[in-house]
C-alpha positions, 0 to 999 in steps of 0.5 A: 501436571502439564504433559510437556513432552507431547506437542499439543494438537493442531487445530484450524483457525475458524475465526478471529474477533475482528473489532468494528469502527464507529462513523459519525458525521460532525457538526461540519460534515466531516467523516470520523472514523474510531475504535476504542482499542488497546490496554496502552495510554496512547492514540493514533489520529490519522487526517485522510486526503483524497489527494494523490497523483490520481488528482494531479498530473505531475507525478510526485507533486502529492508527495512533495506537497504533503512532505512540505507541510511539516517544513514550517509554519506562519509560528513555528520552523521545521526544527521546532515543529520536530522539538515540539513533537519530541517534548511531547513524546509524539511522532508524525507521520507523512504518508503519500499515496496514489488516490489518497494520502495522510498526516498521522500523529501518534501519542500519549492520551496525557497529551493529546490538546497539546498535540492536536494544537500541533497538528491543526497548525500544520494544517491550517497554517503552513508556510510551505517555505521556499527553502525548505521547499527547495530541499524537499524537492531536491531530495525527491529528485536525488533519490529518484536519481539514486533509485534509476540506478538500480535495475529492480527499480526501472525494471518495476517502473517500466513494468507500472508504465507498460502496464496502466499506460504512462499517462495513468496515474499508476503509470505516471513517471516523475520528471526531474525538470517539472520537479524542479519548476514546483514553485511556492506559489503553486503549492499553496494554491492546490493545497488551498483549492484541493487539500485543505478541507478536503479530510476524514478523521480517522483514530484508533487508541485506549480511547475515553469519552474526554478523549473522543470529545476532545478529537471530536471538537478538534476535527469540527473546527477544521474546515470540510468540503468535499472534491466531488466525482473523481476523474476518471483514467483508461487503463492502457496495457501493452502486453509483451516483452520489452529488455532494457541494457544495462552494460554494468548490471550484475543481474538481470531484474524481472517483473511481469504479470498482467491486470487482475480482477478487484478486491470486489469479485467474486473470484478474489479469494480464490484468485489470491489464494492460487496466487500465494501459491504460486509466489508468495511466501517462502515455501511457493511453487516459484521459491521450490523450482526456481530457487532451490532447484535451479538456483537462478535466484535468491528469491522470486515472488508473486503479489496481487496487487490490489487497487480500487478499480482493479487488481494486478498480478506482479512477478519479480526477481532479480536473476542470473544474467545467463538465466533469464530465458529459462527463468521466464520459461520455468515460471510460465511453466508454473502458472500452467500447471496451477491452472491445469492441476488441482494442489494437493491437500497438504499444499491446501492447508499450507497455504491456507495456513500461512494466509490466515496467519499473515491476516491475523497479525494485521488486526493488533496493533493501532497502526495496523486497524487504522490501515486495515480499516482503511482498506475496506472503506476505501473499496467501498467494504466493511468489516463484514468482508474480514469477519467472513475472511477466515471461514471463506479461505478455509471453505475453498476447494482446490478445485475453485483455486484451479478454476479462478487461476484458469479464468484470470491468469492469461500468460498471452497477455502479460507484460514482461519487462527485464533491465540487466545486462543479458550475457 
């Protein structure tokens, strides 16, 4: 009989099965990417650009660009583009970046021709049609309009724009006139010249040999060319702090932080794990002092942000008018302790914990392997990175979080920015 009184013995996680893309050029060129994956009937079908702001210098013109092309068709209107994909129990899914961005289908495998018959016409055959061209461009700048007024929002922006420098693409700021001079015209030229072709395949599901055949024989009739070398970009830091007024603000909203090392160093790892502890998650140094002691804010957090030439540290909160000076000072406080003492034990293993955990859940659903996949093959990895992920956490000393934290963290050099009402 099972003893259900007694709570059963915690033990580590030393490895999870991490599963491994196949890749294959086609007839065509162009690169696939699949795994056989799931016990549901359905597919995930992603179409990768290398297309963002890194390759145009209008801030916003990817997005709008990639929204538009399921705005209409030569055959078909944006309304029964949409009815199409309900009939067929399908979803489509825009999603710009800063150096590459997709158009996903998601789908039962009984439909998978007819869908795919979908998606080639909304990337060969765009209308780009002017009036819906000129709603995508108003909802872009009305929720730009909305977002501006919200401290967290400028206070984030300005943080990227001091940061990269505001010429960088991860720097660039949108600019409502240019926006509003995007003609029809143009769109189709740079998508023309810069987007069409310029695709990897990239599909995750319960996957047959007829499935794979029929994707296989979709990609390779799709056009394929490549951009050639990237553009390359100087990064521009102007460390300090800068305060924007806002007279009607209830709240002061922070971010700072400074330039990291990449995904590739060898002090990533170390590096991320001191940065978790410091603010990012729940039970984080910065959460215990900041908001449970002293009660400036509901919550304040660190990311490692994580880019293919660089990484970034960010700290954000929205705090107390009245508290920003000593916030500041308790989080510089913070930083220096992680880098001159060594964490206990039992911060060790939680933190440890919490990461492997958070790691494990992003290696399930469909979505999630497309998106991770993605992660390691656009800096230049493979799975062999994940597949050694959990045994490289948990072979970490807290001596080697203390040391990757003292080489890299350099609170003279962060950028500190802050949007509120100062009282």
């Amino acid at each position: 009989m099972i003893d259900r009184a007694t709570a059963p013995t915690l033990q580590s996680i030393t490895e999870v099965p991490i599963p491994s893309f196949s890749n294959k050029i086609l007839a065509n060129q162009l690169p696939f990417h699949y795994l056989n994956a799931g016990v549901q009937p359905i597919f995930y079908l992603e179409i990768l650009y290398r297309a963002g702001s890194w390759h145009h210098d209008t801030a916003g013109f990817t997005g709008i660009m990639i929204q538009a092309l399921k705005q209409g068709t030569n055959d078909y209107s944006a309304e029964q583009i949409q009815q199409k994909f309900d009939l067929l129990g399908g979803f489509l899914e825009i999603l710009p970046g800063t150096r590459h961005s997709s158009v996903r289908i998601i789908g039962l495998t009984s439909k998978l021709d007819e869908l795919l018959a979908l998606l080639a016409d909304l990337l060969l055959n765009s209308a780009f049609p002017e009036e819906e061209l000129n709603l995508c461009k108003r909802l872009e700048i009305e929720q730009y309009l909305q977002n501006k007024k919200k401290t967290n929002f400028i206070a984030a922006e300005t943080f990227r724009s001091q940061l990269f420098g505001g010429s960088h693409p991860y720097g660039r700021t949108i600019d409502t006139e240019i926006i509003l001079k995007i003609d029809r015209n143009q769109l189709i030229n740079q998508y023309e010249q810069l987007f069409k072709g310029n695709w990897e395949g990239i599909a995750v599901g319960k996957l047959t040999a007829h499935h794979l055949n029929r994707i296989v024989s979709f990609l390779e009739q799709l056009p394929y060319h490549t951009l050639g070398s990237e553009q390359k970009y100087q990064m521009n830091t102007k460390p300090g702090a800068n305060h924007k007024h806002m007279e009607d603000a209830k709240q002061v909203s922070l971010s700072m932080g400074q330039l990291l090392i990449s995904k590739q160093h060898p002090d990533h790892l170390p590096l991320s794990v001191a940065i978790v502890a410091l603010g990012g998650y729940f039970g984080s140094r910065l959460m215990q002092n900041i908001r449970q002691r002293k009660g400036y804010t509901y919550g304040i957090y660190s990311i490692y942000g994580l880019l293919h030439e660089a990484g970034y540290l960010s700290i954000q909160a929205d705090i107390k008018p009245d508290c920003l000076e000593d916030c500041v000072r308790e989080i510089k406080k913070e930083i220096v302790t992680l880098q001159k003492q060594p964490m206990n034990q039992e911060e060790l293993e939680r933190v440890k914990s919490y990461m492997v955990g958070q790691f494990i859940g992003k290696w399930h659903a469909p979505g999630d392997l497309i998106n991770q996949f993605k992660s390691l093959y656009l800096n230049g990895m493979d799975e062999s990175y994940a597949k050694a992920y959990i045994s490289s956490i948990q072979s970490l000393t807290s001596s080697n979080i203390q040391q990757a934290a003292a080489r890299h963290i350099h609170i003279d050099q962060f950028v500190e920015v802050s949007v509120g009402k100062i009282s």
